[in-house]
C-alpha positions as CSV (number, residue, x, y, z in Angstrom):
1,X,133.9,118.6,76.5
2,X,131.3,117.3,79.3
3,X,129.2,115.8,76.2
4,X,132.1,114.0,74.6
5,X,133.6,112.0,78.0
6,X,129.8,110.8,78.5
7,X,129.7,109.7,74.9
8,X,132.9,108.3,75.8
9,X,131.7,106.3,78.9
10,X,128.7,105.6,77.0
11,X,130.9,103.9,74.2
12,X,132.7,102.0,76.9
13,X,129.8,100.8,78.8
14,X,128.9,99.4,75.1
15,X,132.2,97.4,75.0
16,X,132.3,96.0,78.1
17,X,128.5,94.2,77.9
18,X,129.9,93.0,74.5
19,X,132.8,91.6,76.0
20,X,130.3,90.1,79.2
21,X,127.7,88.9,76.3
22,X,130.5,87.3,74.4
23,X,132.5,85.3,77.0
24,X,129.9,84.4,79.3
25,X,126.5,83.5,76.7
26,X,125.7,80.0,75.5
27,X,125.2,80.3,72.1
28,X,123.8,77.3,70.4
29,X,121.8,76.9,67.7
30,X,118.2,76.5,70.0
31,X,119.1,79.9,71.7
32,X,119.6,81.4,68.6
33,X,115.6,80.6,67.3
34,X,114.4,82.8,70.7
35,X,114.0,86.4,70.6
36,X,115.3,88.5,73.4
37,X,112.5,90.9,72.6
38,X,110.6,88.3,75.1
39,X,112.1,89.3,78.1
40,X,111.8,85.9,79.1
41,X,113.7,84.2,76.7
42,X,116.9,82.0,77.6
43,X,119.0,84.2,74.8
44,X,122.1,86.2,75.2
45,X,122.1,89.7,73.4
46,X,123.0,93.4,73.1
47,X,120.4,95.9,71.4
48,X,121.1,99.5,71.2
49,X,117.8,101.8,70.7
50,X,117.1,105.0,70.4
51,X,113.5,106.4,70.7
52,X,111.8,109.8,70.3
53,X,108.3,110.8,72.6
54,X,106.3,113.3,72.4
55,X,105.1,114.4,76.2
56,X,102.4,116.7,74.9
57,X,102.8,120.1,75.6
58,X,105.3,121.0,73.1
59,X,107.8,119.0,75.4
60,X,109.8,115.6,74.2
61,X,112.6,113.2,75.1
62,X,114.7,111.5,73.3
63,X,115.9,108.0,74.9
64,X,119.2,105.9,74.0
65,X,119.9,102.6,75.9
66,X,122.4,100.1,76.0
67,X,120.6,96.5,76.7
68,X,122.6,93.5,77.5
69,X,121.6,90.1,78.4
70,X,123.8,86.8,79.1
71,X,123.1,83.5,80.1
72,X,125.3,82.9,83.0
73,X,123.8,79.1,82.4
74,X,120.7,77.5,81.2
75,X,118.1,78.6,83.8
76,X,120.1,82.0,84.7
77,X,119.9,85.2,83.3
78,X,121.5,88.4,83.8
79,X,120.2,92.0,82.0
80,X,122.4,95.3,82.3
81,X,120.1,98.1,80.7
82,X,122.4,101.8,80.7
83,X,119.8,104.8,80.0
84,X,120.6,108.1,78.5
85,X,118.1,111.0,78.0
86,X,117.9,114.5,76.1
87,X,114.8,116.6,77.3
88,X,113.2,120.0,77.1
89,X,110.9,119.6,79.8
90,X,112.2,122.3,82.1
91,X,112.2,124.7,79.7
92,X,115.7,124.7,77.9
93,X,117.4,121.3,76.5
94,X,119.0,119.3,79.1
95,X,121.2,115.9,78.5
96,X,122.4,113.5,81.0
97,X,122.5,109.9,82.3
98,X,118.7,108.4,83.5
99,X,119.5,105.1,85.2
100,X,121.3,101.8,85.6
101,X,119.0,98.9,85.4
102,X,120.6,95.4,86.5
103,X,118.1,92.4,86.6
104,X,119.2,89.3,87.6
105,X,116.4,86.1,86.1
106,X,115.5,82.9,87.1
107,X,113.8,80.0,85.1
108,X,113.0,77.6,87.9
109,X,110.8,75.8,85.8
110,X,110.0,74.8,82.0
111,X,108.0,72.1,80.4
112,X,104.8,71.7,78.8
113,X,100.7,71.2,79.7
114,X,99.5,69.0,77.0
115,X,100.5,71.1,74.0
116,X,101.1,74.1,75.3
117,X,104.9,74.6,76.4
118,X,105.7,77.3,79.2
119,X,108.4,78.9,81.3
120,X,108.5,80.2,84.6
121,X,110.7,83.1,85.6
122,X,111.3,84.9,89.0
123,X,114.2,87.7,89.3
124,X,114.2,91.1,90.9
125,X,115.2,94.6,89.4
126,X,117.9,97.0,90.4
127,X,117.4,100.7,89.4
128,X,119.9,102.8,90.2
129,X,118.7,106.7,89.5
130,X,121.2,109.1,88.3
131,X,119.4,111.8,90.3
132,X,119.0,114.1,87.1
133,X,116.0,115.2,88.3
134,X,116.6,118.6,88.5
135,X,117.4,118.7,84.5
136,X,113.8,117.1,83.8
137,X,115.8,113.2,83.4
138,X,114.6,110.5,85.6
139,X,111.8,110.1,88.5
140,X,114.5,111.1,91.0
141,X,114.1,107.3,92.3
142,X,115.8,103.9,92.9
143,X,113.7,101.2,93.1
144,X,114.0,97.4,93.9
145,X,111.1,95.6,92.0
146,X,110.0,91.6,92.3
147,X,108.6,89.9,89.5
148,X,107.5,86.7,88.2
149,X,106.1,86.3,84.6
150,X,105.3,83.2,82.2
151,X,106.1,82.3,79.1
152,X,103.0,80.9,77.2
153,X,103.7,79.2,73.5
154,X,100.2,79.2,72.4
155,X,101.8,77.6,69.1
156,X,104.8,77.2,67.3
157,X,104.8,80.8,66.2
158,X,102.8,83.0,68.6
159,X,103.9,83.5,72.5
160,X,102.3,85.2,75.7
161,X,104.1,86.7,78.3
162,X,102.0,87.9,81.0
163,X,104.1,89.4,83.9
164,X,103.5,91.1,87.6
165,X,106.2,93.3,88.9
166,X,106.2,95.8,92.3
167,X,108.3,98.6,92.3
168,X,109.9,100.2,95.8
169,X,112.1,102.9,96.2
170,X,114.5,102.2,98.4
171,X,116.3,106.2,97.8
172,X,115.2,109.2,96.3
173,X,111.4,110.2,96.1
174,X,108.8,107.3,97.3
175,X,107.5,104.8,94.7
176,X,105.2,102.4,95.4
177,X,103.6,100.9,91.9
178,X,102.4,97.4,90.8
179,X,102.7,96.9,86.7
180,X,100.9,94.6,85.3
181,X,102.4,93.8,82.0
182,X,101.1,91.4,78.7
183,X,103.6,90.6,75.6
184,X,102.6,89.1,72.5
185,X,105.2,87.7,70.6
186,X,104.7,86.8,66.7
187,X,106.8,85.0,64.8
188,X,106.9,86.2,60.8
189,X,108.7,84.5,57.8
190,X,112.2,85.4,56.8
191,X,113.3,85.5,60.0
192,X,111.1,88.8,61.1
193,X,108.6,89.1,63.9
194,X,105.7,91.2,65.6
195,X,105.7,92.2,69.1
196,X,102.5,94.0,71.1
197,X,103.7,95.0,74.7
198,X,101.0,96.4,76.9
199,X,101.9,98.1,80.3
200,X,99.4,98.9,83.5
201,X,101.1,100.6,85.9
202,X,98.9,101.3,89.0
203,X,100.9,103.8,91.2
204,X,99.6,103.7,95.0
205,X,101.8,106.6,95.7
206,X,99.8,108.9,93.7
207,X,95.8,108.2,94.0
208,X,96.0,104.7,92.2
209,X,97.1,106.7,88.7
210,X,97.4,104.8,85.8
211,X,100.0,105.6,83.6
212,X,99.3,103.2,81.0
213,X,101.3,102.5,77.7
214,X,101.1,100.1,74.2
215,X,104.4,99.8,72.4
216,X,104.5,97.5,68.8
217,X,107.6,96.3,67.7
218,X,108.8,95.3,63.9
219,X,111.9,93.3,63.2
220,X,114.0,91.4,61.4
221,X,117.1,89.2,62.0
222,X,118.8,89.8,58.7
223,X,121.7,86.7,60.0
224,X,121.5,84.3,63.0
225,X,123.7,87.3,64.7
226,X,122.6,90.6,63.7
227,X,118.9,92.3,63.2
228,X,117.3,95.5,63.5
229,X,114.1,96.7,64.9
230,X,111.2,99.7,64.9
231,X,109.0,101.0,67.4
232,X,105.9,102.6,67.3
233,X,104.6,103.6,71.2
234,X,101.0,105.2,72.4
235,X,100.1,106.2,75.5
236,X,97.1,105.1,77.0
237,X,94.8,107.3,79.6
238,X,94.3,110.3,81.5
239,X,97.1,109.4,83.3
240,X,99.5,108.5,80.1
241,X,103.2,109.1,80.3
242,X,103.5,110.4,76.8
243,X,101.5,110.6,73.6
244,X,103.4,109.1,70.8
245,X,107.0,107.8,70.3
246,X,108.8,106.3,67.5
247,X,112.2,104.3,68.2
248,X,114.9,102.4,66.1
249,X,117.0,99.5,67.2
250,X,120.1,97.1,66.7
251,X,120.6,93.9,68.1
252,X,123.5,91.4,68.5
253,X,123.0,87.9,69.0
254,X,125.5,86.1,71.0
């Protein structure tokens, strides 16, 4: 009974960042040719994913997240991420709500140096922890993180995205981490691409540990509205956060 009223919220949180997406986005045609799998692109969107990682140890977790993004207007962006995890990590399968993520963008600048065009973004990251802890789901943390990243087209099918971001708890257990991160974004014919998303997380609060990760990404917009994406994840280190993962995803355009 508990498990079908969180599907139930779950489903609903779904609706209501379709309805956001859908009356608030400006969908033209140039939004359309950006792919929200840049995190810095000007695009309004809803993916759901699901993803399977193996921690070692004969443990694993299973993720499923709800991401939305609107454009509010042309150099403001707003992303709503709702996280969901099923773990054995403790020792018997638990299930139960990870995190809110709210992260409001800024594109105070955009233009071009000589042939290569760029975009600047500032925003700051709201994580609100479900304090699932206890059940193995979560850091037990929520965190306020500043960031600024930049949107490199190195030509008219290949993008960088390097981006900074500094993580502080402001409840919960004490985080104190600087991620540096590095996107590559590759456009493929028939409307699919290739993504490589590299992660560096230094984490002060535990003897500088590095718990580094490499994620690439397949997809394919099979219409100017709907697509579908795979993952394949590595971790990366002494330190990793997981071995392996696979995931799966859907994505709206709006």
């Amino acid at each position: 009974m508990i498990l079908n009223l969180k599907k139930i919220i779950f489903f609903c949180a779904a609706s209501t960042l379709i309805s956001l997406c859908a009356t608030s986005a400006v969908a033209d045609e140039q939004e359309r040719q950006e792919n929200p799998s840049n995190p810095l692109s000007a695009v309004s969107n809803l993916d759901v994913r699901a993803q399977y990682l193996d921690l070692g140890d004969d443990f694993e977790r299973h993720k499923y997240s709800l991401e939305g993004a609107t454009m509010l207007n042309p150099k403001f962006k707003l992303k709503v991420e709702l996280h969901y995890w099923e773990t054995d990590v403790t020792g018997s399968s638990e299930h139960d709500w990870e995190k809110l993520l709210v992260k409001p963008i800024l594109f105070p600048k955009e233009g071009a140096w000589g042939d290569l065009k760029y975009r600047l973004a500032v925003g700051l990251e709201w994580v609100h922890d479900f304090d699932n802890e206890d059940k193995g789901i979560g850091g037990g943390s929520s965190t306020l993180a500043p960031f600024v990243g930049l949107a490199l087209a190195v030509s008219e099918k290949t993008t960088l995205i390097p981006l900074l971001q500094h993580d502080l708890s402001y409840d919960g257990n004490s985080v104190n981490m600087t991620s540096l991160r590095l996107i590559g974004m590759h456009s493929l014919p028939q409307q699919m691409w290739l993504k490589l998303d590299a992660k560096m997380p230094i984490d002060w609060q535990h003897d500088e540990e590095i718990p580094a990760s490499v994620e690439l990404q397949w997809g394919k917009m099979f219409t100017k509205k709907y697509g579908a994406f795979i993952d394949g994840l590595v971790g990366v280190g002494g330190d990793r956060p997981y071995d392996y993962g696979v995931g799966i995803g859907l994505r709206t355009m709006f």
